[in-house]
Steps between C-alpha positions, in 0.01 A plus 500: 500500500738781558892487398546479912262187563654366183861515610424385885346217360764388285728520820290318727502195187855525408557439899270272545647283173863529672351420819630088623121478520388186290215664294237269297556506137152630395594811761779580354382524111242739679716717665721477170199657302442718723881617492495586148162687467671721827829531288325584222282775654804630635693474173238697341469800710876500527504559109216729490652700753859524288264590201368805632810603653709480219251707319 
C-alpha cells in the first residue's frame, strides 16, 4: 500500500468513527486494526523519509 492509499484510508475511518452512524462493535475493532497498520505505514515512511533527508 502506498503512503497515499494509506493516509486516504485513515480519513475515510477516522470519519466514518465520528460519523452519528451506530457501527457494530466487531466493525469497529476491524476498522481500528486497520487504522493502526495505515498509521503505522505512514509513520514509517514519514521517518524514513526525515532519515535520508537529514543525511
Amino acid at each position: 500500500m502506498t503512503f497515499e492509499k494509506a493516509y486516504i484510508r485513515l480519513e475515510e475511518i477516522h470519519r466514518l468513527l465520528q460519523s452519528d452512524e451506530l457501527i457494530d462493535i466487531e466493525k469497529i475493532l476491524t476498522l481500528q486494526e486497520e487504522a493502526k497498520e495505515c498509521y503505522d505505514l505512514c509513520k514509517g515512511m514519514l521517518e524514513k523519509s526525515e532519515k535520508s533527508t537529514s543525511q
